[in-house]
Short mmCIF file of the C-alpha atoms (twelve columns), coordinates in Angstrom:
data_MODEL
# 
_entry.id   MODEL 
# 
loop_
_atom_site.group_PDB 
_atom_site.id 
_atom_site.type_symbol 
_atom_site.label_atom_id 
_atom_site.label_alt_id 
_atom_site.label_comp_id 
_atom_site.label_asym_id 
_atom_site.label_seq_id 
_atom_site.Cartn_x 
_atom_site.Cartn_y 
_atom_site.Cartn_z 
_atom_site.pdbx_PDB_model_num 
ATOM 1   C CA . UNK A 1   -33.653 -71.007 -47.470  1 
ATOM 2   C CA . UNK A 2   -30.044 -70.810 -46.202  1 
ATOM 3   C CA . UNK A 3   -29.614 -74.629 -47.005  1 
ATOM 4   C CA . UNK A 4   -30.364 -73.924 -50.597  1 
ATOM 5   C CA . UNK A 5   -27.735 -70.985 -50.527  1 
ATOM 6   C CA . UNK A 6   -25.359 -73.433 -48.831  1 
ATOM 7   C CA . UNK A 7   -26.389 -76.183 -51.526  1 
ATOM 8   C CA . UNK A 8   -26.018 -73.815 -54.453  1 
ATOM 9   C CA . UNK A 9   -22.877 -72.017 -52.741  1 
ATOM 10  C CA . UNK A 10  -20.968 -75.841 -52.314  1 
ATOM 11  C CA . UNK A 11  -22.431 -76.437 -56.372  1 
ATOM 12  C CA . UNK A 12  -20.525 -73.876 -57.633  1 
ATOM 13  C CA . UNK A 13  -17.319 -74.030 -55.982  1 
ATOM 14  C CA . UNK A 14  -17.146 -77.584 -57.183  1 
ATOM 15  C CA . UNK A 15  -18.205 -76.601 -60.496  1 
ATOM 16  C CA . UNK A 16  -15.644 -74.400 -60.431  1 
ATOM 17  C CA . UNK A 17  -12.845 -76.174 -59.250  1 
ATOM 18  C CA . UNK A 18  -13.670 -78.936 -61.285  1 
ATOM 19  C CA . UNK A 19  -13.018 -76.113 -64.300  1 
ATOM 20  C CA . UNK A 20  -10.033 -75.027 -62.700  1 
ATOM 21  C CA . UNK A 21  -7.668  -77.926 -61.872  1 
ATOM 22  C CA . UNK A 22  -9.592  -80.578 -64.249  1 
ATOM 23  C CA . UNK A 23  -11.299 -78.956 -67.515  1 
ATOM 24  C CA . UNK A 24  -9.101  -76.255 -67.926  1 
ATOM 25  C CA . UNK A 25  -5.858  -78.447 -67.766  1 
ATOM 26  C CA . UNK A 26  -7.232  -81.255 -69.992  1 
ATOM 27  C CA . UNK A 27  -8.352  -78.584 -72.844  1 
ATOM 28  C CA . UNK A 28  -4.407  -76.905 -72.978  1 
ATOM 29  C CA . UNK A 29  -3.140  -80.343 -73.334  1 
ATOM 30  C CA . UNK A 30  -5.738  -81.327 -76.072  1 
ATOM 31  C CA . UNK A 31  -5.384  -78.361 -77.487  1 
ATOM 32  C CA . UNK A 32  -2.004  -77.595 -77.551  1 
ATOM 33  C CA . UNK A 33  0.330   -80.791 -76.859  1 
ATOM 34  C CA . UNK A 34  1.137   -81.700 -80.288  1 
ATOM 35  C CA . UNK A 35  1.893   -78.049 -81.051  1 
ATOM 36  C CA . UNK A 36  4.330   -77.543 -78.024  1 
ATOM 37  C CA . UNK A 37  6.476   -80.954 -79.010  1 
ATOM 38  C CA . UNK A 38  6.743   -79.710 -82.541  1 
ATOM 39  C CA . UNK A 39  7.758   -76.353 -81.348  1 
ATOM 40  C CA . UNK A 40  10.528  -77.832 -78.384  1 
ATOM 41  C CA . UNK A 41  11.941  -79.716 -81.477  1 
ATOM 42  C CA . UNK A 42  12.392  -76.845 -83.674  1 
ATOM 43  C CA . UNK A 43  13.275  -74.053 -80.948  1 
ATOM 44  C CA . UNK A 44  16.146  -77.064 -79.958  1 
ATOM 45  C CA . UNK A 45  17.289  -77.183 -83.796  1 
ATOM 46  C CA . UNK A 46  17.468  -73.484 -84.213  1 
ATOM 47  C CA . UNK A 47  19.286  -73.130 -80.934  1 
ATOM 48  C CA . UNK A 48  21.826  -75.747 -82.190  1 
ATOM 49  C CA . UNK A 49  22.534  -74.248 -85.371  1 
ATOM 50  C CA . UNK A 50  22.548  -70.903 -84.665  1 
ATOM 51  C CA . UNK A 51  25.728  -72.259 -81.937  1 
ATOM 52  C CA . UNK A 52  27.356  -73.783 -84.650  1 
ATOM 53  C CA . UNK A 53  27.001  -70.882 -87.280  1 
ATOM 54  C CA . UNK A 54  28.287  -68.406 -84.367  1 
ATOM 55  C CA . UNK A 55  31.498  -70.857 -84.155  1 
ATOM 56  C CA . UNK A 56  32.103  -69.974 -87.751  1 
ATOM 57  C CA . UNK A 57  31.665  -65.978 -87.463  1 
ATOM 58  C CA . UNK A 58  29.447  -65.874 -90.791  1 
ATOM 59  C CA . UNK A 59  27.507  -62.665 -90.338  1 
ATOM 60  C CA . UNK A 60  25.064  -63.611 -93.435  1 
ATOM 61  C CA . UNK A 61  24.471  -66.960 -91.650  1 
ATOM 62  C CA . UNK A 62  23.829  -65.485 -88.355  1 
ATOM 63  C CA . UNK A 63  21.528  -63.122 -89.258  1 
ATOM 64  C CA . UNK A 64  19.247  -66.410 -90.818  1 
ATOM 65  C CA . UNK A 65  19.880  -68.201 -87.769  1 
ATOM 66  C CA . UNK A 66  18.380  -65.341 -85.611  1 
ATOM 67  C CA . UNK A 67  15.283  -65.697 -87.440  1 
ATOM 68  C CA . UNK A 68  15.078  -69.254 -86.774  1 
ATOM 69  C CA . UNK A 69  15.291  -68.670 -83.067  1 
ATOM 70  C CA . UNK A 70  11.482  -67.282 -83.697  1 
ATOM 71  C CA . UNK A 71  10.235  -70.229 -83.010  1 
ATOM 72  C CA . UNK A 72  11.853  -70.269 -79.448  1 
ATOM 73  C CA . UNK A 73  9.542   -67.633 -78.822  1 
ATOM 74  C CA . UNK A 74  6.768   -69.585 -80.087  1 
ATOM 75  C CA . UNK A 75  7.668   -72.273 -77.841  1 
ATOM 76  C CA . UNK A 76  7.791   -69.984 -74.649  1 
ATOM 77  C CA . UNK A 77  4.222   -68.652 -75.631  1 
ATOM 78  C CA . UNK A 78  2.926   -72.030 -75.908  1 
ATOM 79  C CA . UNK A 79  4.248   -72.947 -72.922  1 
ATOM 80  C CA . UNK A 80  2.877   -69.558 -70.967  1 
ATOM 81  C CA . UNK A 81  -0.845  -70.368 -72.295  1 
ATOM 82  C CA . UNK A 82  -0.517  -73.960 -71.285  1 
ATOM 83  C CA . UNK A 83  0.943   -72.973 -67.510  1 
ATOM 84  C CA . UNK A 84  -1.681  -70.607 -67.368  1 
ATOM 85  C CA . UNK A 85  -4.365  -72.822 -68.073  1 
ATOM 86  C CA . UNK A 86  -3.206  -75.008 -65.083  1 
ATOM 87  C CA . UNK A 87  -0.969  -77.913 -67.086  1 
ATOM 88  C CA . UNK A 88  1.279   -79.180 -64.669  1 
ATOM 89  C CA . UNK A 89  5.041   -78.493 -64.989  1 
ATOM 90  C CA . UNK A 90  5.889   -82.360 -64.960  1 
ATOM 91  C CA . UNK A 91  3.356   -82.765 -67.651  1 
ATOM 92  C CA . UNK A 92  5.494   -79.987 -69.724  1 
ATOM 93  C CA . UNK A 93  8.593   -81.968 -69.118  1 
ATOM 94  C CA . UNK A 94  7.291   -85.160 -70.412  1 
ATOM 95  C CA . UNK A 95  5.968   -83.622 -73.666  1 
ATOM 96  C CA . UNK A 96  9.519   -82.229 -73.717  1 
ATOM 97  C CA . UNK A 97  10.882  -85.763 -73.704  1 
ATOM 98  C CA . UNK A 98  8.749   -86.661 -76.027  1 
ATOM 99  C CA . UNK A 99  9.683   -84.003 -78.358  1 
ATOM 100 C CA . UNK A 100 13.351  -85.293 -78.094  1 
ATOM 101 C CA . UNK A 101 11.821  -89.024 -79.199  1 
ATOM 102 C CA . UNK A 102 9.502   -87.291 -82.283  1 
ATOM 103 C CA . UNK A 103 12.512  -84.957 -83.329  1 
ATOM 104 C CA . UNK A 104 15.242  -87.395 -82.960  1 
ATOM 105 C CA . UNK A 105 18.329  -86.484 -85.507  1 
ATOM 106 C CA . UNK A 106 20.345  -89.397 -86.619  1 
ATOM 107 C CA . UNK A 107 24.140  -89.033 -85.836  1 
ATOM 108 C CA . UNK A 108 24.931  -88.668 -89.371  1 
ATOM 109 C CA . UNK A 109 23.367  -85.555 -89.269  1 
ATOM 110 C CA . UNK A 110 25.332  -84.065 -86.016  1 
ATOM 111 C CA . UNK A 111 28.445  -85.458 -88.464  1 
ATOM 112 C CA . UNK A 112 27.776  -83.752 -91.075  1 
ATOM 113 C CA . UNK A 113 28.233  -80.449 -89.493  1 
ATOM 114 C CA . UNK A 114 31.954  -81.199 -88.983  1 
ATOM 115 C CA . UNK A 115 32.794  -83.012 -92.568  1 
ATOM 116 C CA . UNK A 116 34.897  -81.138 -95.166  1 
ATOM 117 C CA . UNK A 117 33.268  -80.067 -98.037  1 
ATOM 118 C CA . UNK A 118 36.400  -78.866 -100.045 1 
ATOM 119 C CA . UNK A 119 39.825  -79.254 -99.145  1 
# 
């Protein structure tokens, strides 16, 4: 009798770390990887527009660029729900670098920014 309760005790903690550091991690990563590069790539945009508008003082501009800077806090959501399903910080970091690769903005378009348009 106490051999099957040590049996069935040593089951389910390996069950359930098996859930914990293995399942659980692999599901937020299916699940939510591609989200969490597109949403690094567009909190990055919106936080380097909304420098450049403050540079020019446009209070119409800034108010748009505040609402852009939603989807910074859709990125740090994303990011809480993957933590606290148990994704490793290092895998974070890589899906980070890969959101710089997938959202990569030619150089023309950091020029651009800084061209005349009338003079």
């Amino acid at each position: 009798m106490m051999k099957t309760i040590f049996y069935a005790g040593v089951a389910i903690f390996c069950f359930s770390w098996t859930g914990k550091n293995i399942i659980a991690p692999g599901y937020a990563y299916l699940l939510y990887s591609d989200k969490y590069i597109d949403l690094a790539g567009q909190c990055a945009n919106a936080m380097d527009e909304t420098w450049f508008i403050e540079q020019k003082g446009n209070d119409t501009l800034n108010k748009t660029a505040q609402i852009h800077l939603l989807s910074c806090h859709e990125y740090d959501v994303t990011r809480k729900i993957m933590l606290s399903l148990g994704l490793n910080e290092d895998v974070l970091s890589y899906l980070g670098l890969r959101a710089l690769e997938v959202h990569q903005r030619s150089t023309e378009e950091f020029v651009q920014q800084h061209r005349f348009n009338e003079r």
